[in-house]
C-alpha positions, 0 to 999 in steps of 0.5 A, spaced: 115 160 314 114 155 320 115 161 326 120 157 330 125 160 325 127 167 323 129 168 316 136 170 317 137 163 321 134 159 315 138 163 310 145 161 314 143 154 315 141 153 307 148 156 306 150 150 311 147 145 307 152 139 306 157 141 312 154 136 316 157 130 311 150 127 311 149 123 305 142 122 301 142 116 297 137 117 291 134 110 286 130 111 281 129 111 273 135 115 270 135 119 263 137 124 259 135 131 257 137 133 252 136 141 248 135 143 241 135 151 242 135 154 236 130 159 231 125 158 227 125 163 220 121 160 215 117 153 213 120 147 210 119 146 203 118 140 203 112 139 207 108 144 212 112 144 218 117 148 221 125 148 220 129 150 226 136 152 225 140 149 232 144 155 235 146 150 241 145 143 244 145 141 252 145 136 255 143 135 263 141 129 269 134 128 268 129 124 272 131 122 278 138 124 276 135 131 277 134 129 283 140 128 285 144 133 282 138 139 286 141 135 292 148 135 290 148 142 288 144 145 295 151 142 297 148 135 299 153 129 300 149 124 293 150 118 291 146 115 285 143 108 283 140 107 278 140 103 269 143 106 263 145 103 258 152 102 254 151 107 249 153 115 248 147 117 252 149 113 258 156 117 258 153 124 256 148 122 262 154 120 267 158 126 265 152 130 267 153 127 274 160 128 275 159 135 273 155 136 280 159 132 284 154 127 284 157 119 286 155 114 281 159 109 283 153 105 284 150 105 277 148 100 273 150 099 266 146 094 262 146 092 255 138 090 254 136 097 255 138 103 251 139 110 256 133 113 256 134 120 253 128 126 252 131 130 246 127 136 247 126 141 241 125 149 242 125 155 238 126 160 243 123 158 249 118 155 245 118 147 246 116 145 239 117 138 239 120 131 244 123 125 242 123 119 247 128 114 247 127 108 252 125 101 254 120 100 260 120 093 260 120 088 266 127 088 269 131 081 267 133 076 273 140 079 272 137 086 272 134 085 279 139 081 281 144 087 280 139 093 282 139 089 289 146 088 290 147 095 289 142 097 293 144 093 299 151 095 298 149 102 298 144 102 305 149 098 309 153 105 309 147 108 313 145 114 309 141 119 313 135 119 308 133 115 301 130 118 296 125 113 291 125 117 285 120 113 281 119 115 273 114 108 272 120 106 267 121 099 271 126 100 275 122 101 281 119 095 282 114 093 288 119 088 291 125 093 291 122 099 294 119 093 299 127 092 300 128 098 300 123 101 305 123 096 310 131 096 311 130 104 313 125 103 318 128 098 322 134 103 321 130 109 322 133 111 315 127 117 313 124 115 305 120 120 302 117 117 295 116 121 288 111 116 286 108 114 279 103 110 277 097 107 280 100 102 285 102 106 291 101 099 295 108 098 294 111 105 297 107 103 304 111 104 309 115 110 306 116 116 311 111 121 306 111 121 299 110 127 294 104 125 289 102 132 284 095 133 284 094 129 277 097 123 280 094 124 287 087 124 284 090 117 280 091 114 286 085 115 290 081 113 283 078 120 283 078 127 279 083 132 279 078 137 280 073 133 285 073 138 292 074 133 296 080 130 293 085 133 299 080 129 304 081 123 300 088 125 300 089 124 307 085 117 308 090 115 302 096 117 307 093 113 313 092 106 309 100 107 306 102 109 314 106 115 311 108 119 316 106 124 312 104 126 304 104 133 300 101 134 294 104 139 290 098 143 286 101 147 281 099 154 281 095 152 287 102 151 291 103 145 296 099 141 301 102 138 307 097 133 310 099 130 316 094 129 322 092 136 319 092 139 313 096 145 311 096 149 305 102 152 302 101 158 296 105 158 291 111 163 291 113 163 283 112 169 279 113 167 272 112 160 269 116 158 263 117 151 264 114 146 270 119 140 268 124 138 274 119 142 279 118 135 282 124 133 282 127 140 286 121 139 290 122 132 294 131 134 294 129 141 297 125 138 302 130 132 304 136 137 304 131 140 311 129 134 313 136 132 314 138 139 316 133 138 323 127 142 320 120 139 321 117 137 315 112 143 315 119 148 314 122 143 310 117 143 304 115 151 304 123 151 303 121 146 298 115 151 295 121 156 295 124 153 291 120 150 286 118 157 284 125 159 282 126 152 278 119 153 274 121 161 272 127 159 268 128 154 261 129 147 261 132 142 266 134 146 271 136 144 278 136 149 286 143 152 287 145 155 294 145 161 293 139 161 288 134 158 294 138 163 298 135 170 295 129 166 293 129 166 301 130 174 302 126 176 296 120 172 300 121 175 307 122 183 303 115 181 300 113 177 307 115 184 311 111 189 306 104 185 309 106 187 315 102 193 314 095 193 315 089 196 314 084 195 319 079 189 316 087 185 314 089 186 322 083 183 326 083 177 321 090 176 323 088 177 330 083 173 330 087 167 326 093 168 331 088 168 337 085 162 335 092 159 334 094 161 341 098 167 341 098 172 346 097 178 342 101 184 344 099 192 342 104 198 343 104 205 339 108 211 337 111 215 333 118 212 332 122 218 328 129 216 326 129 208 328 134 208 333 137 202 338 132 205 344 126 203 339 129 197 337 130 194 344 123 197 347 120 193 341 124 186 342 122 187 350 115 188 348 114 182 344 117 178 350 111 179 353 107 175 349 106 172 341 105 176 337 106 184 337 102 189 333 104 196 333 100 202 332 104 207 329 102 215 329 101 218 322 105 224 320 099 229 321 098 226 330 106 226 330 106 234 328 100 234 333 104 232 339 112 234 336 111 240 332 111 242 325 118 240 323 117 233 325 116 227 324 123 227 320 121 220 316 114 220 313 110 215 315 110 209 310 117 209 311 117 209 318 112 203 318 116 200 312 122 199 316 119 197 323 115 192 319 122 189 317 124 188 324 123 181 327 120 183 333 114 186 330 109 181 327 104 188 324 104 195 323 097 199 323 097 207 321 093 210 325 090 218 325 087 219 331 089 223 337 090 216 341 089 209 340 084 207 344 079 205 338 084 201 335 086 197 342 078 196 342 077 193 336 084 190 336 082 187 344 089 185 345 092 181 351 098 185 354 099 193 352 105 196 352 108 202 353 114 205 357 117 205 363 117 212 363 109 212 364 105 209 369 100 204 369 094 209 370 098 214 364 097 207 359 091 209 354 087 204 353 090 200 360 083 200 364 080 197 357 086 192 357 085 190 363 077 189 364 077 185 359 082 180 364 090 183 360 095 187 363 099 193 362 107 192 361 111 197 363 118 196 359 125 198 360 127 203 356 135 205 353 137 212 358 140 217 353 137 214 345 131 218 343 130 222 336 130 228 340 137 227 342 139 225 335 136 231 332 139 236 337 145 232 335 144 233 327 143 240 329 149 242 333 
């Protein structure tokens, strides 16, 4: 996640989604998805295939209806345009919004089409079978004529983000997204695209589109497979004046290409349905756009989320508070890494270097965490970017405190230290002092007590001939383990 923001801070501010009154308005090919759960026991006498005894029958928003109800369901503001039919679809499809807080006022019925409805078949969690019911012929002159109004009535109350959610099902045309995209930027209205096809001519001028690599490779004329496919992705972003694209790649995570292109790994843990991740992914990412995050926060809050969704069955959009514990369970896995072995750490100093950082080297035993530790290790990392802590392990704490110490044994201490904010990574070290660790660190500012002078700092001569500083902080009067360790005692 972006530095700019803590953990903490985000998981609140997803809490705070909606509160803004902000609202996304979502046009795009709208459909039913409809499951037939059941088991599979036995074949079919009447021919070799299986027979499945349904247990239940659900019924969601799909398409760019699952787009809107993942928005509305991060407690977003959401009104939906989009074609149904007259027909029991379109009222099971309606209700499904309704059931999410989803504003379909605008909706349009027509009686030339059907609702388009996917009726998945499953046994288990296995998907047997689909049933596809649509007609994706060109809109009528009424249709468009229909579509437009709405659309126009809809941007005339000024949302604070558009979402063209394009299934290649012929709402969507190059005339409406022109309209659509055109409007937005002379009112600096953000558009982000899901897009579909080959024609991407028609969303230029959008503010970033979220193609998946099938699609990518589709646009650019070129292979899913071939190497250079995210450099040919970054030419095709420039041509449609994005402001920026990003590529979702499966297994692979996502790829935000702006004048740069950064990679983001994909965060799921099990896989058992890719349907929807799409669609949770470009909401997600609008959710932060319009919450003040840049797009680089906003779309690793959207890899995030796309993890949950592909873990469970069926369609099944991001809540608050699902994409909250998806964020605590990322930063418990993210504090973990902290602790490093000696090849992991140089390569993140050397990255955090080559970035610009200052890195900051400090060291000791820290027993018994207390407020003086934490607020010497806050006062540390002031002094620089990037804070490495050298901790002693449990054989040179006995060496410097006695037998009957360290209290707390080493992997624990460092996995606690490794949870505070401050502390950007936690090395066990054995020897005596950590001179060959600041050797081999090279770190631009050490750190000790103001309890030391500067020419008791081990490793302070080495810091400063290679042109760093020696920073004596302010330490808590009265917070040491020994006190609290007497005070247990007595």
């Amino acid at each position: 996640m972006a530095d700019t923001l803590t953990t903490a801070s985000l998981a609140t501010l997803v809490q705070h989604f909606g509160e803004n009154n902000q609202q996304v308005l979502v046009i795009g090919d709208v459909m039913l998805d409809r499951y037939l759960i059941g088991e599979v026991n036995r074949i079919s006498p009447e021919a070799p295939v299986p027979v499945l005894l349904i247990k239940s029958e659900q019924h969601c928003a799909g398409g760019a209806a699952n787009v809107a109800a993942n928005l509305a369901l991060l407690g977003i503001h959401t009104r939906m345009i989009g074609l149904i039919g007259e027909d029991n679809e379109a009222s099971l499809l309606v209700n499904a919004m309704h059931s999410h807080g989803i504003d379909t006022q605008a909706m349009i019925k027509t009686s030339m089409r059907p609702t388009i409805a996917k009726t998945r078949i499953l046994g288990g969690h296995q998907q047997m079978m689909r049933l596809d019911q649509e007609l994706t012929s060109e809109l009528s002159a009424s249709e468009a004529s229909h579509v437009t109004e709405a659309i126009q009535a809809a941007l005339e109350q000024q949302p604070a983000l558009v979402i063209l959610s394009d299934y290649a099902k012929g709402l969507l045309t190059e005339d409406i997204c022109q309209l659509v995209i055109h409007h937005c930027r002379t009112h600096k209205i953000p558009v982000l695209v899901d897009p579909k096809g080959r024609n991407y001519h028609k969303y230029r001028g959008a503010t970033a589109l979220t193609p998946n690599k099938k699609e990518t490779a589709e646009a650019c004329d070129t292979q899913v497979n071939d190497a250079a496919l995210i450099e040919k992705a970054s030419a095709l972003k420039s041509s449609l004046s994005l402001d920026f694209l990003a590529v979702t790649r499966g297994e692979e995570g996502i790829s935000l290409i702006t004048e740069r292109v950064e990679h983001l790994g994909a965060t799921a843990k099990q896989v058992f349905d890719v349907s929807g991740a799409g669609d949770t992914v470009i909401a997600t990412l609008a959710a932060g756009l319009i919450h003040g995050l840049s797009a680089l926060e906003s779309l690793s809050l959207a890899n995030i989320a796309a993890g949950v969704v592909v873990g469970k069955v069926g369609t099944v959009p991001i809540t608050k508070a699902d994409l909250a514990y998806a964020i605590a369970s990322a930063q418990g896995s993210a504090q973990a890494h902290k602790v490093s072995e000696l090849p992991d750490l140089l390569q993140k100093v050397s990255a955090w270097k080559q970035q610009g950082q200052k890195i900051v080297f400090t060291n000791g035993c820290f027993d018994l965490l207390h407020a003086g530790h934490v607020t010497y290790l806050e006062g540390a990392k002031k002094r620089g970017g990037k804070l490495v802590l050298g901790l002693n392990t449990d054989r040179s704490v006995s060496a410097l405190k006695g037998p009957t110490r360290p209290v707390v044994n080493e992997n624990d201490r460092a996995r606690v230290l490794a949870a505070l904010e401050s502390v950007d990574a936690v090395i066990l070290f054995d020897e005596d002092t950590p001179l060959n660790l600041i050797n081999a660190i090279r770190p631009d500012v050490i750190a000790k007590g103001s309890d030391y002078t500067a020419d008791q700092v081990v490793g302070g001569q080495e810091v400063l001939a290679w042109g760093g500083e020696i920073a004596l902080i302010d330490l808590v009067e009265g917070r040491s383990t020994s006190n609290l360790i007497k005070k247990m005692h007595a």
